[in-house]
Each structure stands twice: as structure tokens, then as C-alpha cells.
N, C-alpha and C positions, 0 to 999 in steps of 0.2 A: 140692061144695067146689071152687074155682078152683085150677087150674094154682100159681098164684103162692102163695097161702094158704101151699100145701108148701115154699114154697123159701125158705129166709134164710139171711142171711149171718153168723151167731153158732156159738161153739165149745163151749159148752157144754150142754147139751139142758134147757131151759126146757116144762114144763107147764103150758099155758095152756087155762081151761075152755070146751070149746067148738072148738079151733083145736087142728091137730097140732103134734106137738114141732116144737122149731127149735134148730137146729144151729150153734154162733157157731165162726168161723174168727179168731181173735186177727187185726188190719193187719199189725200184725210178721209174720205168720209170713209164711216165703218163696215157699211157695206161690201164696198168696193175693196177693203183690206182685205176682210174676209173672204171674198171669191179671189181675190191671186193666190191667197192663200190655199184656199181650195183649191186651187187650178193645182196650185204646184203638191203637194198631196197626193193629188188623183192621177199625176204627168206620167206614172208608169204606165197607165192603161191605155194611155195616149199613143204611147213609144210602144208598146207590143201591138196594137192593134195596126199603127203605122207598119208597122216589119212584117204582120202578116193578117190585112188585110180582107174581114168576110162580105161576101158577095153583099149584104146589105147596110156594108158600109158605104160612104163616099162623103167628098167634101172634106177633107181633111184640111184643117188650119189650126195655126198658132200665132199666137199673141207676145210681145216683146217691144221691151221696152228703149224706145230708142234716143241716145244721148246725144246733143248737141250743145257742147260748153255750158249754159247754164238752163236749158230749155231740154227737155223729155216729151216723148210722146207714143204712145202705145198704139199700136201696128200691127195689122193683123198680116201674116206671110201666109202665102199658098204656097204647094210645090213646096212643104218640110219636108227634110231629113235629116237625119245624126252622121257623124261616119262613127269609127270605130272609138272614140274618143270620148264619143255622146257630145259631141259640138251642133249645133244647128244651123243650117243653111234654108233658104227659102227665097218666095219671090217678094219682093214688096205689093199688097194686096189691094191698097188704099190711098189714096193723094195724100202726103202729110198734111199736117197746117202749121206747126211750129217748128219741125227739123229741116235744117235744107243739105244733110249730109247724105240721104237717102232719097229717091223718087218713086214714083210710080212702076211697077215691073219689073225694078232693075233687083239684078239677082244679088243679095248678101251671104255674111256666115255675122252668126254672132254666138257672146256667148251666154250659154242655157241658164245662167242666172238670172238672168234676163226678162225670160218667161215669165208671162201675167195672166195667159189664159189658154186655152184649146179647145178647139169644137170640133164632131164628129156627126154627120147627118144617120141614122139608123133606123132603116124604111122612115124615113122623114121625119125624124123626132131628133132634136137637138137633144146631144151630148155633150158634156162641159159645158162652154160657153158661160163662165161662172158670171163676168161681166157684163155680157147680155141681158143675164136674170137679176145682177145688180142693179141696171139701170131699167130696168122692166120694172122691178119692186119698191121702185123709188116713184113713179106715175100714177096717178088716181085709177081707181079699177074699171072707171068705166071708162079709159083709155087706152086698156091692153089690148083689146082685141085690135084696135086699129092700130098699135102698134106691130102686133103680129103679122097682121097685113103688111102691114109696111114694109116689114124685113124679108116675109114671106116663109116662114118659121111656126112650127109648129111646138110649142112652149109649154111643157105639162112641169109637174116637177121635178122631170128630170131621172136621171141613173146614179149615183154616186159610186165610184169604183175605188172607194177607201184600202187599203190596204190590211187584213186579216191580222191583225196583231194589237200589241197593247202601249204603244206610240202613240196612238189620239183615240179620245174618249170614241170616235164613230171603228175603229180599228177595234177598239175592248166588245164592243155590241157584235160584231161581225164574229169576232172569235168565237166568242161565247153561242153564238145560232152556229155556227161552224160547229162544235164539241156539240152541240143539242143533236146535230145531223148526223155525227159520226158516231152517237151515245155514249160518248167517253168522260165520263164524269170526274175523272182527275183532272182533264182539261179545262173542264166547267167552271171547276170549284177553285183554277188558278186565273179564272177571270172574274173572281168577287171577291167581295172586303167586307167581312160581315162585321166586323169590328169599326168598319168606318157607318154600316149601315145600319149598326147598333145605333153608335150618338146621333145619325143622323134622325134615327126616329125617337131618341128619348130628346133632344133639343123640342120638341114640337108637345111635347108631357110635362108633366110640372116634379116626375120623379129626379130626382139627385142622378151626375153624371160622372158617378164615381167609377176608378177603373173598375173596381170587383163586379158593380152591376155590370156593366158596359161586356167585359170579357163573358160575363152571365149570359145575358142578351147575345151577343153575338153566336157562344155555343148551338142556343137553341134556335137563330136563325140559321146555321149552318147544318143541323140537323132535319129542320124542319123543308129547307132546300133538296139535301138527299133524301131523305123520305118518300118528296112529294115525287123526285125523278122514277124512284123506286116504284111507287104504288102506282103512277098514271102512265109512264113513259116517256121517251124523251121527246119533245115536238122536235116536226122536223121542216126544217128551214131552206133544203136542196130547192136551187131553180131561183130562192126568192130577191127579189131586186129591190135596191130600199134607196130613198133620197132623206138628209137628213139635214136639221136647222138647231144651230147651237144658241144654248143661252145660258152665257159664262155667271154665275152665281157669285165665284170669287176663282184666283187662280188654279184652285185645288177640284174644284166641283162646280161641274157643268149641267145642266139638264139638256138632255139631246130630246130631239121627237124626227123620230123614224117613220117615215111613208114606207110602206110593204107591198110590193105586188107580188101575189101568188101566184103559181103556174098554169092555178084552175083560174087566175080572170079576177078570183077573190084582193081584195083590199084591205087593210088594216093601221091604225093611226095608234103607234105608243110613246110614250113618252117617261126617259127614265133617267135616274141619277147617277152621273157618273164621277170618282174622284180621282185623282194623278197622285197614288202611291209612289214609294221610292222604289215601286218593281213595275213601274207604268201605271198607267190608265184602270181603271177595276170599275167594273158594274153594280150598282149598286139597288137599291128596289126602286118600282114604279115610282113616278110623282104621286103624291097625294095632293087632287084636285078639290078638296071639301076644305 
């Protein structure tokens, strides 16, 4: 029985003669936005590792969403590729249950707007598969493992291959350990808002949030920033691999919390503020958990 067989994107558990159950995740639910969204985010990492391919990669699949008059249904395809266009082609991976303009095997093209998910096996650790870990996160804990079984997937939390820029709050975080590695501190100090990290820490004080203190505060947070680069050094973040989990505050300000694997084996759990300036995405200081 195929890898794919096991995996769908349905929330409620259907038995089909012949084929394992299969699990529906309702579009609405939040989860599930959030990993297409993910998915599509992370799709660069997908399409360069697809084009060139390392020896401890395999399994390569994509996920897309397939229309038939008023019915859809997400579909995992083996056998991707783009051509020169970036269109996608592939095999149908999995029986449908509600399209009948597609079947099993038979080769498509569709187009990449379409994408809802990607998975990548890496010495046998799922990569992507954002919907996998959507409908894994939605099951009581002490049914993951038999879930894992099931699919036969090894499920930690994953790689996240966000893109290095200041586009989304996990892009601003990456920049910013980017410029910590390269010890370029003009870099650094265009991935934070000390002005925004001013209010946000006098909101939580009983002082007045007038500009003058605010602009005040900010100085001495932006000072107290390079100083500390100055006096201790820059840490450095080469090699490090991070999975990370948003928690939208309001449109403007996120709190992310970053899983860190380090090169030496070490692990580290932060969790920090992030807000969407009118020049992007900007980092802002740790949570305060008290």
C-alpha cells in the first residue's frame, strides 16, 4: 500500500473497501488555512530541492486542489514537475472521493495556484506536509503515535524553509539570525522597530504613552541593542534549522515561538514579538511570560 493511499485531507473518517480510513479537515477550519498557507510560503524550497535534488532526499509530492463544478478536493500528485512557466504537472497519487474529472494514476497539468501542500522525506523525516501536521494536531495526544504508524511517517516539528526577508513575521526572525551570522549590524538594526517595541512595553506599565516618552524609550532600546552586539558579540546562527507556530495578536503583531536545532545537536524554544510596519515585518523583543 502507497505512502499516499494513507494520507487525505477529509475530517471525518470514511470506510472505504479495500483502502484505509481517511480523515477530512473541514477548508474553514484554522488550521488547515494556515498550513496551505504555509505550504505555499515555504513552495520555493520545494521547487529548488525538486530541480536539484540531494542524495537524502526522496518522496517527493504535492498537494492541489481539484475542481469539479461545485465539488473540490485535495490531492496529493507524485511524479511533480514545473516546465519553464512554473505550471505543474504530476501523477494522481490517491483515489478521489468527490471529483470524477480525475482518477487514480492518470497523468495531469494544473495550475500552481492551486497548491495546498508539499512533502519531502529527508533521511526519513517529513518535510512540509503542512496538512498532515494539520490533521495530526487536531487528534488527542495519545493517538499520535498510532497515527504515525499508520502513515508510517516520522513527525517531529518539522524544518520550516520561510524565506529570509521581511514579508512574514517568520522571514523578519530569519533575517535578523541571518545579519547576527554575518555580524552586520546595519542589517540587524533594519529588522527591529524599537519604536514599536517602545509602546509595546510601556502598554504593560501604568506610565503615560506619549510620543516624547515613546521616541525616549525607543532611543535607549536601540542603544542598549548595539551596545550589547558591541560588548558580547554577535551569536551566531549558521547551520541552525527552526520550525515555527504563529499567534496572530491582531493584524499588525504576531507572537511567533521558534524551535531551534543547533549544529552541535543543542535545542532551544523562543518566543518573540513581531509587528508588520509599512517597510515589513520588524522583530521586536522576547514575550514577557510573568
Amino acid at each position: 500500500m502507497g505512502l499516499l493511499s494513507k494520507i487525505f485531507g477529509k475530517k471525518n473518517v470514511e470506510e472505504r473497501q479495500g483502502e484505509p480510513d481517511m480523515m477530512y479537515v473541514s477548508n474553514e477550519d484554522e488550521r488547515m488555512n494556515w498550513a496551505i498557507e504555509k505550504a505555499n510560503l515555504t513552495l520555493w524550497y520545494f521547487e529548488q530541492s525538486l530541480e536539484n535534488p540531494q542524495s537524502y532526499q526522496v518522496y517527493f509530492s504535492i498537494k492541489v486542489k481539484i475542481i469539479d463544478g461545485e465539488n473540490g478536493e485535495h490531492i496529493w500528485l507524485t511524479e511533480p514537475h514545473f516546465d519553464a512557466e512554473g505550471n505543474l504537472y504530476g501523477t494522481v497519487g490517491n483515489e478521489p472521493v468527490d471529483v470524477t474529472t480525475v482518477k487514480l494514476n492518470q497523468k495531469i497539468g494544473i495550475d500552481r495556484n492551486l497548491i495546498s501542500d508539499w512533502m519531502i522525506l529527508e533521511n526519513g523525516r517529513l518535510i512540509g506536509g503542512y496538512t498532515i501536521r494539520a490533521i495530526r494536531d487536531g487528534i488527542p495526544n495519545e493517538e499520535k503515535s498510532a497515527f504515525d504508524s499508520g502513515i508510517g511517517l516520522y513527525i517531529d516539528e518539522g524544518v520550516d524553509h520561510f524565506k529570509a526577508d521581511l514579508d512574514t513575521p517568520e522571514g523578519a526572525i530569519l533575517s535578523l539570525e541571518k545579519a547576527y551570522s554575518q555580524k552586520n549590524l546595519d542589517a540587524a538594526i533594519a529588522c527591529k522597530d524599537f519604536k514599536e517595541e517602545a509602546k509595546l512595553m510601556l502598554s504593560s506599565t501604568s506610565m503615560p504613552q506619549d510620543e516624547e516618552i515613546i521616541q525616549q524609550m525607543a532611543e535607549v532600546l536601540e542603544l542598549s541593542f548595539v551596545n550589547n552586539l558591541q560588548e558580547h558579540g554577535f551569536p551566531d546562527f549558521t547551520g541552525l534549522q527552526s520550525a515555527f507556530h504563529r499567534e496572530p495578536i491582531d493584524n499588525h503583531h504576531y507572537i511567533i515561538t521558534e524551535i531551534c536545532w543547533f549544529p552541535d545537536g543543542g535545542k532551544s524554544i523562543q518566543r518573540l514579538n513581531t509587528f508588520k510596519s509599512d517597510s515589513g515585518w520588524k522583530v521586536l523583543g522576547p514575550v514577557n511570560e510573568n
